[in-house]
N, C-alpha and C positions, 0 to 999 in steps of 0.2 A: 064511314066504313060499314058496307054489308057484312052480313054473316048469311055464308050458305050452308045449306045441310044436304041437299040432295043433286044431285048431276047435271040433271034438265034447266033447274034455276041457274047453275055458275053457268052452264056453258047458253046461256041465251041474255045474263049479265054482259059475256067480254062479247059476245059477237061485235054489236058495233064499237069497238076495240081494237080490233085489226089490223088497226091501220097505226098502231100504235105498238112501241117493244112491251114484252111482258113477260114480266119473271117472276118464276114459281118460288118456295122458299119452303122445303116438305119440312113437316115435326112431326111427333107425336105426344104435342103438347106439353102441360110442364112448364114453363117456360124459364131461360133465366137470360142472363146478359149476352150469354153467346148465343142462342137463337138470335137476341137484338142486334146482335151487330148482321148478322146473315141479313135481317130485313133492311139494316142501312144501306146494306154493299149493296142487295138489290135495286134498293132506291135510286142509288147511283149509276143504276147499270139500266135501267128501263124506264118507261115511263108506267104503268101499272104494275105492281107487286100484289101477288094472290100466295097466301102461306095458309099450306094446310096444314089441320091438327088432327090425325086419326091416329090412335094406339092401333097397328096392322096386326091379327091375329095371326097370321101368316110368320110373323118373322119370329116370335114366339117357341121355343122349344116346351117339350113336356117338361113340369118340374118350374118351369122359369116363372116372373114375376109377371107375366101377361093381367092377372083380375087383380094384382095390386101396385100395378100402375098408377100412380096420379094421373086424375084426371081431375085438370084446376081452369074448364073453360071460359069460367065467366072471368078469374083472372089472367089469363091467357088473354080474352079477346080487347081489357084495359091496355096490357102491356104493348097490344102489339098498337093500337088504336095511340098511343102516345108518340110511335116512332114511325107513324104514317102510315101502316098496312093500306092498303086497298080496299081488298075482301077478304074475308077468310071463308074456309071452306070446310067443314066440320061434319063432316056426314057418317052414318051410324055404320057398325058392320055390314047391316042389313044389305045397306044403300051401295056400300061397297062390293060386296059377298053375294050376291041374292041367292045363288047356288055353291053351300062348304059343304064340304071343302070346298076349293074352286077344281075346277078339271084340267085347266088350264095351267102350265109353268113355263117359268122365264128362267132357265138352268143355266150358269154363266161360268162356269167349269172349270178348269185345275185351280184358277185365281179365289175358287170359293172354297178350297180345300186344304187351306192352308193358314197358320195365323189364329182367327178365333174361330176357323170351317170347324179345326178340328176336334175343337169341344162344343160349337154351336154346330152340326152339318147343314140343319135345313134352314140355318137363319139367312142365307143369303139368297136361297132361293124363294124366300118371302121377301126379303128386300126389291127384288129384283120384279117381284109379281108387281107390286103395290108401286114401284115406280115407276111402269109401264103403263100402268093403269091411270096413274096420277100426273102422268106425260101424255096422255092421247086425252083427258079430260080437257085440262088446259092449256095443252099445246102452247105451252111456254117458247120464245125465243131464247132467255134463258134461263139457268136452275143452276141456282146458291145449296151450296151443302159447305158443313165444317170438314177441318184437317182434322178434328179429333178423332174419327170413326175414319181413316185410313184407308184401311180397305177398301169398305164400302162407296168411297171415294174413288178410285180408282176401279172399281166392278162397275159404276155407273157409269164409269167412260168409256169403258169395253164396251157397255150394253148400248151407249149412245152411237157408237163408231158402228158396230156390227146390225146395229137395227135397223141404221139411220134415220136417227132424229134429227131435226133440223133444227137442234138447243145447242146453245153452249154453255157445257159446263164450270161454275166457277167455283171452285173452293178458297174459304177464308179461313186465317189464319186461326189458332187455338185462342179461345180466351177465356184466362187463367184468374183465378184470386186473386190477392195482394201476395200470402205466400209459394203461388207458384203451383198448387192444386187446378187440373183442368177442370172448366167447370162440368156437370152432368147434371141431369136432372134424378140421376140415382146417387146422388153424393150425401141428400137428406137422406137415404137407408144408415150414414156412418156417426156411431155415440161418436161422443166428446172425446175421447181417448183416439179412437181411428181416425176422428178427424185432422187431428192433432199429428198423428202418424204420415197422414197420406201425403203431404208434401213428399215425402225422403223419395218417391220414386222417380216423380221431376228431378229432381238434385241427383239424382243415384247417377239415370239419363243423361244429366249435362257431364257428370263425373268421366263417365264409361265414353262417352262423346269423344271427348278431348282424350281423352286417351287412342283409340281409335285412331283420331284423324291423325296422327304420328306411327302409329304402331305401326311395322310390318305385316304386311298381309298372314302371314302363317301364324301371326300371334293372337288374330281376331277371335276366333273362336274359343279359347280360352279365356279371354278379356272376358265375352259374353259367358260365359258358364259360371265365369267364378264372381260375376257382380249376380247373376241369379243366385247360386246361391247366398251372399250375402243378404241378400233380399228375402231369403227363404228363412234364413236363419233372425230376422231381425221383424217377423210379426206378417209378411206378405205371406202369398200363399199363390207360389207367381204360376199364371196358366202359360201365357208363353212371354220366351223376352228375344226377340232375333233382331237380325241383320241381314238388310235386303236392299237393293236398289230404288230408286222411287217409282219404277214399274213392279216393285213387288218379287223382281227376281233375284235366285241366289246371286251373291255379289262376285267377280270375278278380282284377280290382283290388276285391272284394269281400271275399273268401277272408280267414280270419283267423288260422286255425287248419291248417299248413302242418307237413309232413315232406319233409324231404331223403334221398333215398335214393340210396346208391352199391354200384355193382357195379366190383370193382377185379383184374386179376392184379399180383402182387407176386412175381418171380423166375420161374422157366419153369411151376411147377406148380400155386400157389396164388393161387385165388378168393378173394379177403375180399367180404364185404358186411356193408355196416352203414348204421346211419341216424338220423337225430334230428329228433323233435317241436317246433316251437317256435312261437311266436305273433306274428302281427305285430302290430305296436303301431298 
C-alpha cells in the first residue's frame, strides 16, 4: 500500500488504472471500525480503493475542534493497510489549499440549511468544497460515505446529480458498539460517565421509531417534541431531533418511508449524531 501526500504523485500512481473500477473512501482520519467497514464495501465494489485522510479546514466553523482534531496517521495508515487499502492519500492543507481561503465555493442550498446547516451554516459548504476537490483528483468510479453523517450523504448526491460526476454513490450502513452507541471519531472527547450515558439516544430513536410508525399523522410532532425534551431533561443538550423523508424533506401524511435524525451535545465537548430509518405502517 502507497501513501501519497501531494496531487501530481496519486494522480500519475492511478493513470495506468483506468482501466480498472476505483473507489474513493474520503475520512478525516482517526480511524475506527466504521471507516473499516466503508473500505471493505469498497473492496467489494471496485477493483482499486484510494481513502483519503485530510482534517478540511473548510468544513470547520469558528469555535469548533478544527487544531484538536486527532490526527493518528501512522495508525490510520496500519488500520487501513490490514483491510487492504490500495493507497492513501494524505496531503497537507497546503497541498490542498495553496490559496485560503479558497476563492472558490461549492454552495449546495436549502439541503445545507437545515438540520446541523443550522448551528453549523458554513460546514457544508466546506464539505461540499473538499468533495469536489477530492472527486476531480481521483475521479473515482465510485465513493463510500457512511449513513451516520446523513446529511452530508444526501448533499453529496445532490452535488453528484447536478455537477455530473460520473461516480456512484454508496452509503453504508451505521456501525455501532456492542451497546448501540454510533461509532465517531469524537466519541474519545466523552468521560466515563457520558460515555456511559450516550447509548440512551439510540434506544430513545428506536423508542420514538416504533411509536411513529403507528401513530397518526397529526400526533407526530408532539411525539418528537416530547421525546426532545425527555432527552433534554435526562443529561442531552439536544441541537436538533426531526422528522423528515429520506430525501431530507418535511414529511407529508403520505410519506411512508421516514428517518429520524438527531444532532445532540453530551458533556461540555461532544457532538453525537446519529439516526434511524423506519417505515410507517
Amino acid at each position: 500500500m502507497n501513501v501519497f501526500n501531494h496531487i501530481k504523485d496519486l494522480r500519475t500512481a492511478l493513470k495506468p488504472l483506468r482501466n480498472q473500477k476505483i473507489a474513493l473512501v474520503p475520512t478525516m482520519g482517526n480511524l475506527h471500525d466504521g471507516h473499516l467497514q466503508l473500505v471493505k464495501t469498497a473492496k467489494q465494489l471496485a477493483d482499486v480503493v484510494v481513502v483519503s485522510i485530510f482534517v478540511n479546514p473548510t468544513q470547520f466553523g469558528v469555535g469548533e475542534d478544527f487544531d484538536s482534531y486527532p490526527r493518528t496517521l501512522e495508525a490510520d495508515v496500519a488500520k487501513l493497510q490490514s483491510v487492504g487499502a490500495d493507497m492513501v492519500f494524505a496531503p497537507s492543507s497546503e497541498e490542498m489549499y495553496p490559496s485560503y481561503p479558497p476563492q472558490v465555493q461549492v454552495l449546495s442550498g436549502e439541503i445545507t440549511k437545515v438540520l446541523c446547516g443550522v448551528s453549523r451554516p458554513t460546514h457544508f459548504d466546506g464539505v461540499g468544497l473538499v468533495v469536489s476537490k477530492l472527486f476531480n483528483i481521483v475521479q473515482p468510479d465510485v465513493a463510500v460515505f457512511g449513513k451516520k453523517d446523513y446529511q452530508q450523504l444526501a448533499i453529496i448526491r445532490q452535488l453528484v446529480a447536478e455537477l455530473n460526476f460520473p461516480i456512484e454513490i454508496v452509503g453504508v450502513d451505521i456501525v455501532r458498539a456492542d451497546d448501540g452507541l454510533a461509532l465517531s471519531s469524537r466519541n474519545q472527547y466523552l468521560s466515563t460517565d457520558e460515555r456511559h450515558a450516550a447509548p440512551r439516544l439510540q434506544q430513545t430513536l428506536q423508542a420514538l421509531a416504533k411509536q411513529l410508525a403507528t401513530a397518526p399523522f397529526d400526533q407526530q410532532s408532539a411525539l418528537v417534541n416530547a421525546t426532545k425534551d425527555a432527552l433534554n431533561n435526562s443529561g442531552f443538550n439536544i441541537d436538533y431531533l426531526d422528522l423528515r423523508t429520506r430525501q431530507l424533506q418535511q414529511p407529508t401524511a403520505q410519506d411512508k418511508d421516514l428517518v429520524l435524525l438527531a444532532a445532540t451535545w453530551l458533556g461540555g465537548k461532544t457532538r453525537l449524531l446519529d439516526n434511524l430509518e423506519f417505515t410507517r405502517e
